[in-house]
C-alpha positions in Angstrom: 132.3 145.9 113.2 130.9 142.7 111.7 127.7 141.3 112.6 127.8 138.2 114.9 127.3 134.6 113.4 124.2 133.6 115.1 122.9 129.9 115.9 120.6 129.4 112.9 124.0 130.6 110.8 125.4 128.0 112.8 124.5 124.5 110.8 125.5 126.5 107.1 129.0 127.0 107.8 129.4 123.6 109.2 128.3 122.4 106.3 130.8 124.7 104.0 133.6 124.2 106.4 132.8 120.4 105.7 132.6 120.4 102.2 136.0 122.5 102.1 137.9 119.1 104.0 136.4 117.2 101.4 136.4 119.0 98.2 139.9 120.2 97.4 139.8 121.0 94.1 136.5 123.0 94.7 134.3 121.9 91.8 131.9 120.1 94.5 131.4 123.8 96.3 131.0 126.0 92.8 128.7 123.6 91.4 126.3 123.9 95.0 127.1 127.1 95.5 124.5 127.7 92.7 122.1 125.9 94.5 119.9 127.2 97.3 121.2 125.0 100.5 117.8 124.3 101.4 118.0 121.7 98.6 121.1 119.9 99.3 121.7 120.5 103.2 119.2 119.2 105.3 120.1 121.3 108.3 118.8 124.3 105.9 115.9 122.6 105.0 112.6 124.0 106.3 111.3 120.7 106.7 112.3 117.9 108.8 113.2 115.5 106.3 114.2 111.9 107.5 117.9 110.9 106.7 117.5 107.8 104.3 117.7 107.4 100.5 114.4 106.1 99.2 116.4 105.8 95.8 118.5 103.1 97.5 115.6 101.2 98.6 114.2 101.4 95.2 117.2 99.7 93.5 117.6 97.4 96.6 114.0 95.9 95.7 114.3 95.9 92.3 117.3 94.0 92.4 115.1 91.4 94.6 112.6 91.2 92.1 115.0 90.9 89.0 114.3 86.9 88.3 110.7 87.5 89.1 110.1 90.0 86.8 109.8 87.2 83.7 106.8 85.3 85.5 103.0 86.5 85.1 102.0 89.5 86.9 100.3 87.3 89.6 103.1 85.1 90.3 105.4 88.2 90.3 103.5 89.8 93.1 103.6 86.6 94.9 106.9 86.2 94.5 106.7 90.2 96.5 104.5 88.5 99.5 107.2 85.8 99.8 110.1 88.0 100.3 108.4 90.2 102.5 106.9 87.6 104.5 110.5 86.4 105.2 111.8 89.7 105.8 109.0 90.1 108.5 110.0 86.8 110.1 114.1 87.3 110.3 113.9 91.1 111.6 111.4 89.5 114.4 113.1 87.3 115.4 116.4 89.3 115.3 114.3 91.7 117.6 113.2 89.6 119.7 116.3 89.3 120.7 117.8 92.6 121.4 116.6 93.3 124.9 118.8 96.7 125.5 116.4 100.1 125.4 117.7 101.7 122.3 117.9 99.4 119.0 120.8 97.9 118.1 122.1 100.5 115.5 121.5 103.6 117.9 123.0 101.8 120.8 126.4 101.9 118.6 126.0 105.3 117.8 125.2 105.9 121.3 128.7 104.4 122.8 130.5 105.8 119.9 129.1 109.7 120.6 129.4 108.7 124.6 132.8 108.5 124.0 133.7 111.4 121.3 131.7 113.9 124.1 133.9 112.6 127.0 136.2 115.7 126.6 133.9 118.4 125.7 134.2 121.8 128.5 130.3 122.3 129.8 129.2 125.1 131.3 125.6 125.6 133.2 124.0 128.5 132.0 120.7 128.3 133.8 116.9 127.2 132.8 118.2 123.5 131.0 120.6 125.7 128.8 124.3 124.9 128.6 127.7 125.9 126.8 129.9 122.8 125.3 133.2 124.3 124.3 134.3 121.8 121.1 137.7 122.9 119.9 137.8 126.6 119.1 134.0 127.2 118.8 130.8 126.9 121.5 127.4 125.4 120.8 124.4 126.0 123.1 122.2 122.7 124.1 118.7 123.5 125.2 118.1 119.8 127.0 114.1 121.0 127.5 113.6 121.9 124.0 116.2 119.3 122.7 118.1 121.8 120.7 121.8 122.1 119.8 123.4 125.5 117.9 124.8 122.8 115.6 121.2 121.1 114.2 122.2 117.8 114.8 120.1 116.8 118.1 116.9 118.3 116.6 117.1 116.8 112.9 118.6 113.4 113.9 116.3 113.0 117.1 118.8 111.7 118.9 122.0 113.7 120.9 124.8 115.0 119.1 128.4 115.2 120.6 127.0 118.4 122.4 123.9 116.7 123.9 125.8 114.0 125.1 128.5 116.1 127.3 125.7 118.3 128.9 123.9 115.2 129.5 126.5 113.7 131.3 127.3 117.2 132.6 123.8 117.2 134.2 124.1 113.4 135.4 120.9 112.7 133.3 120.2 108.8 131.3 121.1 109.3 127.5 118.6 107.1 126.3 116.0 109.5 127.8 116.7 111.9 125.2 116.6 109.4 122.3 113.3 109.8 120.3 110.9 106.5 121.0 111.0 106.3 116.9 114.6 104.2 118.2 113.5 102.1 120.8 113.9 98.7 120.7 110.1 98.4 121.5 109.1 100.4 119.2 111.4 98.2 116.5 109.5 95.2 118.1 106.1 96.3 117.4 107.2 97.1 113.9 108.1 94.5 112.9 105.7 92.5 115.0 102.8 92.4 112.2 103.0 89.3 109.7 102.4 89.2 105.7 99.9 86.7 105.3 99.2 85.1 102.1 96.7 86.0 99.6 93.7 83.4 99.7 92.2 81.9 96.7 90.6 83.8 93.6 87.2 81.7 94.6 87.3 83.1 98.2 87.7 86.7 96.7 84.5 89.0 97.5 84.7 91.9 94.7 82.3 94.4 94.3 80.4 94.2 91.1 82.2 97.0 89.2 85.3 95.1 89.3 84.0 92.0 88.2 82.8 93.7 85.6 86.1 95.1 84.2 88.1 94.2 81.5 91.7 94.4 82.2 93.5 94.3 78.7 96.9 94.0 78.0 99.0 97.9 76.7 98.8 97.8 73.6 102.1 99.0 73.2 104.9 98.3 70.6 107.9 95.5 71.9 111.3 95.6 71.4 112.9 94.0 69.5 114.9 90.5 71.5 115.2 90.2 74.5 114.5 92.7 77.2 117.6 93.5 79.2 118.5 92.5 82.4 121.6 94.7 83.7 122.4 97.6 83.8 124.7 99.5 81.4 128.3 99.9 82.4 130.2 102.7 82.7 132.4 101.8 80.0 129.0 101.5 78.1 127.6 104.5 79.0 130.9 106.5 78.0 131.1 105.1 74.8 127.3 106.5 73.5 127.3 109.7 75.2 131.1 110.4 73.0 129.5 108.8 70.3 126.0 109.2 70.0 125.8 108.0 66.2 126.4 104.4 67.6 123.3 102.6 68.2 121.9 102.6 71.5 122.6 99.2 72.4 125.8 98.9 74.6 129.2 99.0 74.4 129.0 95.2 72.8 126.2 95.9 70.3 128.3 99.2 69.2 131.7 97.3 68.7 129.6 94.1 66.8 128.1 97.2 64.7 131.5 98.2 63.8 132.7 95.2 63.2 130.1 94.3 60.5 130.8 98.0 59.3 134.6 97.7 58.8 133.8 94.2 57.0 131.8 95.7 54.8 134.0 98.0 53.6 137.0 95.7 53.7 134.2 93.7 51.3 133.2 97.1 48.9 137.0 98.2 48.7 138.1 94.7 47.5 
């Protein structure tokens, strides 16, 4: 007989059994199949790692400060305080607004799972456990220890499909098992703090070590024009890894390179 799957088995086929829907060709699932899924799935993960791409907010902010980057290093970070300043104001204000209990994003989510549990089969199995019955296969919800077999309701902190039917099962309020981290309030008092400006160098108090500093400029070599200001292009980036003995300037600099290089042998040969 072969062993039964048990619940912490449970989140690593889901996430093979989604990777098979998406992948058909099955170069996704060879190449992570290499991998430990502790580093690509976060239901595996040891940790309780928060579901956002820092990378994303990275670009996001350097794509704010693209124009500013040319100005002094002072002006450039007040340039910074400005944009945050009005981000701080407009998210306020938008929360200010909101006067629901979750935060406008979960609430969404909220109606949207609300809806997808509606026709899940639950079954009371005594001491705040329950069986959901979703499709073909059965999940166990732990509503004391906010648990689901699938790993959603205890790595999103907030109620998965199977959360929300035993919760409606057990005639409890949804937004009780939403983590306070999605509270309206909580967005309120977030985003309740204001960035103030930065006073004038005169009004500075600096202890003595730092008055006493020189700062110099990195004495490093500059390239040659002007520094770019976009990224490469795909078509770009093609084009010198195929052809790495073109200069690494772009796809433009490499076809004026030619250019001057079929001349000049259009000029030698004649």
């Amino acid at each position: 007989m072969g062993q039964m799957k048990t619940s912490s088995d449970r989140p690593k086929l889901s996430c093979m059994e989604t990777l098979h829907r998406i992948d058909k060709n099955g170069r996704l699932i060879a190449k992570l199949n290499t991998l430990d899924p502790k580093r690509w799935a976060r239901v595996c993960c040891p940790v309780n790692r928060y579901e956002f791409m820092t990378s994303n907010a990275v670009e996001n902010w350097n794509k704010k400060l693209l124009w500013a980057r040319k100005l002094p290093v002072v002006a450039m970070l007040e340039c910074a305080r400005v944009i945050l300043e009005g981000w701080f104001t407009d998210r306020r204000n938008e929360a200010a607004t909101h006067t629901q209990i979750l935060c406008k994003t979960v609430s969404k989510q909220m109606v949207d799972i609300r809806r997808r549990a509606s026709n899940l089969v639950v079954t009371n199995l005594g001491s705040f456990q329950y069986k959901v019955l979703d499709v073909s296969d059965f999940f166990i919800v732990d509503l004391r220890l906010k648990k689901c077999d699938c790993g959603e309701f205890q790595l999103s902190l907030m109620p998965c499909i199977h959360a929300a039917a035993t919760i409606r099962f057990a005639n409890l309020n949804l937004s009780d098992f939403v983590s306070p981290y999605f509270h309206a309030k909580t967005v309120q008092e977030m985003w309740g703090g204001s960035v103030k400006p930065v006073p004038h160098p005169d009004h500075w108090v600096l202890p003595e070590w730092i008055n006493s500093t020189s700062c110099d400029p990195p004495m490093q070599p500059r390239q040659v024009g002007r520094p770019r200001q976009t990224r490469r292009s795909q078509q770009e980036f093609q084009a010198q890894t195929t052809n790495p003995e073109l200069p690494p300037r772009g796809l433009l600099e490499s076809v004026r390179y030619a250019r001057k290089s079929d001349i000049r042998d259009v000029i030698v040969h004649t």
